[in-house]
Rosetta silent file (secondary structure, phi, psi, omega in degrees, C-alpha in Angstrom):
SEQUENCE: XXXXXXXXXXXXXXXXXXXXXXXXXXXXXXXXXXXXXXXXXXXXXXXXXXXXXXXXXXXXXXXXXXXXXXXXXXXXXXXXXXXXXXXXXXXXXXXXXXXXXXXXXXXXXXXXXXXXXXXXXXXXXXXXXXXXXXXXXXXXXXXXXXXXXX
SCORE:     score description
SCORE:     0.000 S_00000001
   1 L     0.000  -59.348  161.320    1.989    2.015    7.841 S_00000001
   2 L  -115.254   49.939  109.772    2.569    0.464    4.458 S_00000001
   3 L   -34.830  -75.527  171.534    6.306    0.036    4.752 S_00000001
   4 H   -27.764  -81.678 -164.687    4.831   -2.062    7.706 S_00000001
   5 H   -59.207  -45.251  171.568    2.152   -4.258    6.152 S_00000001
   6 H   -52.120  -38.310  169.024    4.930   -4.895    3.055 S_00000001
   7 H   -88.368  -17.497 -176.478    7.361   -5.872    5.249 S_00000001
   8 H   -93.121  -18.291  171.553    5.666   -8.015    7.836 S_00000001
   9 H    70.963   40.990 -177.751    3.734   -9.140    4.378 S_00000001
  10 L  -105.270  156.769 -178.066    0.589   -8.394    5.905 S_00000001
  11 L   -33.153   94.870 -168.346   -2.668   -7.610    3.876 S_00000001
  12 L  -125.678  102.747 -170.858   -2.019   -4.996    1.497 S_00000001
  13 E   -73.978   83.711  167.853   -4.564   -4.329   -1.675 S_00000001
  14 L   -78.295  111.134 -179.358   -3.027   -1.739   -4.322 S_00000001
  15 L   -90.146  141.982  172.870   -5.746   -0.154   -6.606 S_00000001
  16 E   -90.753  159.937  165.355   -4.267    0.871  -10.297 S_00000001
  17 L  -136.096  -97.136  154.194   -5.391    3.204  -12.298 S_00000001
  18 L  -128.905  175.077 -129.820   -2.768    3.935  -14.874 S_00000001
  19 L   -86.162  -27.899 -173.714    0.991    3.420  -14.869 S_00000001
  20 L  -124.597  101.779  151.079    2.002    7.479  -16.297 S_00000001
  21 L   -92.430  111.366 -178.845   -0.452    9.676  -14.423 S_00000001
  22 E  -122.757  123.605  177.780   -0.653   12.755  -14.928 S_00000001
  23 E  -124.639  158.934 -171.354   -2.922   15.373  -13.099 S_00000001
  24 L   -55.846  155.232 -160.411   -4.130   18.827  -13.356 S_00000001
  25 L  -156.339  108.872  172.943   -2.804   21.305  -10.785 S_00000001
  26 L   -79.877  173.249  172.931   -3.619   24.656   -9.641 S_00000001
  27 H   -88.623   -4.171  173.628   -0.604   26.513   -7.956 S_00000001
  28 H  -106.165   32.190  170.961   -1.647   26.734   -4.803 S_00000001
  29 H   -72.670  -60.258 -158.154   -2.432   22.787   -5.036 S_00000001
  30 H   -76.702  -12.158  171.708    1.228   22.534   -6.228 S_00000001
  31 L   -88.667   -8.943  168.331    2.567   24.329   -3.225 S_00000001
  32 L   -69.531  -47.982 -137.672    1.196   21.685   -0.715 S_00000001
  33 L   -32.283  164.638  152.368    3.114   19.254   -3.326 S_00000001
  34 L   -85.048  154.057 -170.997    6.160   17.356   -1.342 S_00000001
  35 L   -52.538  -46.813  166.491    9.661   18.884   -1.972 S_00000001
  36 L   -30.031  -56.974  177.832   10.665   16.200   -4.311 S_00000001
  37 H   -59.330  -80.225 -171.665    7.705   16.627   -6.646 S_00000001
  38 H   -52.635   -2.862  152.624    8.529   20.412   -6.701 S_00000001
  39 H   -94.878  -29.464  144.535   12.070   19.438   -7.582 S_00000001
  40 H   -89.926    1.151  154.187   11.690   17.910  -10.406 S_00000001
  41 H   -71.840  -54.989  169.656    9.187   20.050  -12.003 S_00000001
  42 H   -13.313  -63.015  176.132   11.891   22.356  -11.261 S_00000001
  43 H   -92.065    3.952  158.896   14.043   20.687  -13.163 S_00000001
  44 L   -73.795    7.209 -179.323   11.816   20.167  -15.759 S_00000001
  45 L    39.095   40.900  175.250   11.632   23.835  -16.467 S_00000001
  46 L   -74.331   -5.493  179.457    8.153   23.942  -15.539 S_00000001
  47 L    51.208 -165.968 -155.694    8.768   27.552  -14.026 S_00000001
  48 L  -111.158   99.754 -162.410    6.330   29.431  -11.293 S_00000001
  49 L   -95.601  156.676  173.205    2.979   28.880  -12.880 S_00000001
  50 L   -20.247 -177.329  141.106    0.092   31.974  -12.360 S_00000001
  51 L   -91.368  -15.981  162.445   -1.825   31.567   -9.932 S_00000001
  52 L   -96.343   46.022 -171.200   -4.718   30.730  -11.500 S_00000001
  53 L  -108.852  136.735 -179.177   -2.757   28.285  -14.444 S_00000001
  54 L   -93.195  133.165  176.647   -3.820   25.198  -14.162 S_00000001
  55 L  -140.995  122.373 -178.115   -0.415   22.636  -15.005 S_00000001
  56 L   -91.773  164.198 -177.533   -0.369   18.929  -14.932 S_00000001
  57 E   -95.586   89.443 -175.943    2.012   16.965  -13.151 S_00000001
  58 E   -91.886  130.010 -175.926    3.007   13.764  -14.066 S_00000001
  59 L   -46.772  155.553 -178.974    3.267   11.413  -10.843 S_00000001
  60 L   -88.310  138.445 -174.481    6.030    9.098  -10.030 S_00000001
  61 L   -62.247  129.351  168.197    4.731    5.490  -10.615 S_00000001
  62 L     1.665   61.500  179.488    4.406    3.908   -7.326 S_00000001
  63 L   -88.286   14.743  179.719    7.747    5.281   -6.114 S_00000001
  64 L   -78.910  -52.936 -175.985    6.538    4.327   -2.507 S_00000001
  65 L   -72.600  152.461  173.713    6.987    0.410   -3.120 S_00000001
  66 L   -82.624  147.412 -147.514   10.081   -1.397   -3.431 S_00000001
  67 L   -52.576  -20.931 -173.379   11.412   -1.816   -7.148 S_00000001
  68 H   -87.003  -55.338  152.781   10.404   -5.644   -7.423 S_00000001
  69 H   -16.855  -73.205  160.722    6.870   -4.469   -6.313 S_00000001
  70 H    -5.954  -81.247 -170.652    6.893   -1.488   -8.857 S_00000001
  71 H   -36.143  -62.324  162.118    7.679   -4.051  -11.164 S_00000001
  72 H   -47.012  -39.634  158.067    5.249   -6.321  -10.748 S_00000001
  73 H   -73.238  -37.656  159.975    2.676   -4.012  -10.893 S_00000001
  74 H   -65.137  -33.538  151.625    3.653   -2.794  -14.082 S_00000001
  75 H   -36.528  -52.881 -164.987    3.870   -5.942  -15.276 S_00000001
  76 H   -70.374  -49.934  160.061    0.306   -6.056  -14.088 S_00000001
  77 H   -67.380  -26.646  158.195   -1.234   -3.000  -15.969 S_00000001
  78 H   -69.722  -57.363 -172.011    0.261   -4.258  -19.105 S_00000001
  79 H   -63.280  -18.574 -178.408   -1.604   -7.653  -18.888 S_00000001
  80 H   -82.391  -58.962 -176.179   -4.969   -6.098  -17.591 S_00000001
  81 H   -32.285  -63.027 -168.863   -4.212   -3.550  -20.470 S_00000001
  82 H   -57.426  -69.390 -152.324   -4.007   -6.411  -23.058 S_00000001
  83 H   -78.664    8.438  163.534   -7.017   -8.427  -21.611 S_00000001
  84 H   -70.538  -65.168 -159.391   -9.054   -4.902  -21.187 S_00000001
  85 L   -80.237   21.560  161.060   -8.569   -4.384  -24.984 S_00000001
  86 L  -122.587    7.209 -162.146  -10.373   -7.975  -26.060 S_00000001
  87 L  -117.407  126.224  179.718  -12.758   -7.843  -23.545 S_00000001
  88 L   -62.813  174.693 -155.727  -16.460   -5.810  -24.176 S_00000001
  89 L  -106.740  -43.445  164.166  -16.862   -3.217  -21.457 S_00000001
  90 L   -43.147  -21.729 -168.000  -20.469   -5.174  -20.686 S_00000001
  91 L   -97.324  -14.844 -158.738  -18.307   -8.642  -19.714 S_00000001
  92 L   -60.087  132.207  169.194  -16.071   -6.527  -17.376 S_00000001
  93 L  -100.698  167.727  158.999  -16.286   -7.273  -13.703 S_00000001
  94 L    -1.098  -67.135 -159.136  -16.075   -4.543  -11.172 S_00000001
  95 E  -140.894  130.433  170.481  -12.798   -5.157  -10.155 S_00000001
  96 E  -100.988  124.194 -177.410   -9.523   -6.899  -11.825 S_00000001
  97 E  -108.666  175.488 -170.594   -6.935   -8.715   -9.541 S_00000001
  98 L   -83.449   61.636  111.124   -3.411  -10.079  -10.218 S_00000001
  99 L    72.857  131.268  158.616   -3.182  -13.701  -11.089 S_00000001
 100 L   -87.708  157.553  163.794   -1.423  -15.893   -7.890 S_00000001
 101 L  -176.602  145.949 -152.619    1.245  -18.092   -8.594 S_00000001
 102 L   -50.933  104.157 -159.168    3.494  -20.182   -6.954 S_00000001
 103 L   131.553  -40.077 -172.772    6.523  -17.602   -5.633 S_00000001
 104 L   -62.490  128.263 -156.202    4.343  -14.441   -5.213 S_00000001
 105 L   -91.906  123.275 -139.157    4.627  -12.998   -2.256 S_00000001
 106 L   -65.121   -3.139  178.631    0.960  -13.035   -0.445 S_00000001
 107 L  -132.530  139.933  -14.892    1.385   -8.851   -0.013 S_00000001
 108 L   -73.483  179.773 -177.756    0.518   -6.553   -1.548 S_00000001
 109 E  -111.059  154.717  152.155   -1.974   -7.331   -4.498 S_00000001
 110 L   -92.208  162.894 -169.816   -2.570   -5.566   -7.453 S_00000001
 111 E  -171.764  161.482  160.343   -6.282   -4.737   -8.540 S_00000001
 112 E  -152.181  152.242 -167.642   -7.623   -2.256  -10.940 S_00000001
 113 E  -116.317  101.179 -179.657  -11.191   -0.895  -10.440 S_00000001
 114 L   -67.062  -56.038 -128.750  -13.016   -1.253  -13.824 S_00000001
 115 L  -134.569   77.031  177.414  -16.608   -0.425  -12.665 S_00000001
 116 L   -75.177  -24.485 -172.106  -15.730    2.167   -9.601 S_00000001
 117 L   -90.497  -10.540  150.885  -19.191    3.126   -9.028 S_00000001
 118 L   -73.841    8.765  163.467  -19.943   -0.890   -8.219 S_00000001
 119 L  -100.475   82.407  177.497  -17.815   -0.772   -5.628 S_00000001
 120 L   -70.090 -165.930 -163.171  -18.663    0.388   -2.379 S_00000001
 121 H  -110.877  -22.156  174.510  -16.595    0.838    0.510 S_00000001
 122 H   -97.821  -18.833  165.934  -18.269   -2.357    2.235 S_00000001
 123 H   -68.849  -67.544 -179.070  -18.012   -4.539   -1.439 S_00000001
 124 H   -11.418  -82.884  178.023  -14.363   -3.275   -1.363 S_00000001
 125 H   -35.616  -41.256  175.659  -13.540   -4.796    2.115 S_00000001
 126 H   -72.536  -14.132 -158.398  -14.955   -7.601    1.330 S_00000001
 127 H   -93.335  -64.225 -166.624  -13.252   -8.338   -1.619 S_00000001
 128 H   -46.094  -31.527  153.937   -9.952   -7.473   -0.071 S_00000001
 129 H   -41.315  -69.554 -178.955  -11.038  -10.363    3.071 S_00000001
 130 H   -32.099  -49.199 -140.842  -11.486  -12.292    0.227 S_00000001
 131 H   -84.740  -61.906  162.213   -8.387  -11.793   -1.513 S_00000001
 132 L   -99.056   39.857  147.528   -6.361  -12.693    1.785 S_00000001
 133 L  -102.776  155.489 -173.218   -7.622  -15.364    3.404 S_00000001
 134 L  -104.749  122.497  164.302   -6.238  -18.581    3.299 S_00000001
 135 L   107.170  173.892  176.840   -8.149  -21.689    3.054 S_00000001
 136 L   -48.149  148.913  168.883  -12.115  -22.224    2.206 S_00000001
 137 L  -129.374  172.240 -166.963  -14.025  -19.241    2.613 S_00000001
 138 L   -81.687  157.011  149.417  -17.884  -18.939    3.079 S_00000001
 139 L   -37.728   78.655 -163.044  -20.202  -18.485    0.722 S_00000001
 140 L   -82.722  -28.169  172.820  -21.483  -14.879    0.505 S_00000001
 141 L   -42.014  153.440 -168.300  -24.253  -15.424   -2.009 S_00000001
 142 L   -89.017  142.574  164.590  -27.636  -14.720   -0.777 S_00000001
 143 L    83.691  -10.968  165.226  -29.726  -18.627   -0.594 S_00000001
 144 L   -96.508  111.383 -172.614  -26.069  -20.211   -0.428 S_00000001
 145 L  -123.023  135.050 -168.617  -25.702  -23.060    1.968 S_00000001
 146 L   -63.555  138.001 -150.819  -23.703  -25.944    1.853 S_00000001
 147 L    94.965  -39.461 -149.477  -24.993  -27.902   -0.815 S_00000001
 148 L   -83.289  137.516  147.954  -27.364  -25.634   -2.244 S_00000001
 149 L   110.292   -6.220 -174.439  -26.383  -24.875   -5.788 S_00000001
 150 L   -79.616    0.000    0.000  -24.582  -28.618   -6.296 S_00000001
């Protein structure tokens, strides 16, 4: 499904976190893992851990998307990085998106979720509507009507 929306370029919203993620892992976590992942710990001489040893894993960076994708998003996590570290954690909003510019292709987006608990699952959606539509979009403020506020 998103092979599909990437190639047909249809709305696709990527949330970031960070770019070398690595998480904790019991083993019988690590035994659902896909065969890849358990091939390179392998060859990482991570050995057969206990069963109760907890071992993190570090993840492959968005090794789903194609490399100019990848790219872009890393790109993207550096510059959020930079304007995260001049910016107080009070000015933040909720959610950071990716800068448009003439060339970008309109799918997928990049985003990072500063404020995750200001986010619902219906704020989300909306934002992501937002994000991809083309053209004027309505006014969601409560008391906003055309004109009001001019």
């Amino acid at each position: 499904m998103v092979r599909e929306h990437i190639e047909r370029e249809r709305p696709l919203l990527v949330l970031l976190d960070e770019a070398h993620s690595r998480v904790p892992m019991l083993r019988q976590e690590l035994r659902a893992a896909p065969c890849d992942m358990l091939d390179s710990l392998a060859a990482a001489g991570t050995g057969e851990p206990a069963d109760d040893e907890v071992v993190e894993v570090q993840l492959p960076f968005l090794d789903w998307l194609p490399d100019a994708h990848r790219s872009r998003a890393a790109r993207f996590l550096e510059d959020s990085d930079a304007a995260l570290s001049r910016t107080p954690v009070a000015l933040l909003p909720p959610l950071m998106t990716e800068e448009t510019y003439e060339g970008l292709p309109p799918s997928p987006r990049f985003a990072r979720r500063l404020l995750p608990n200001a986010l619902t699952a219906g704020r989300l959606a909306a934002a992501v509507e937002h994000l991809f539509v083309a053209g004027p979009r309505p006014c969601a403020a409560a008391g906003c009507e055309s004109g009001a506020g001019r």
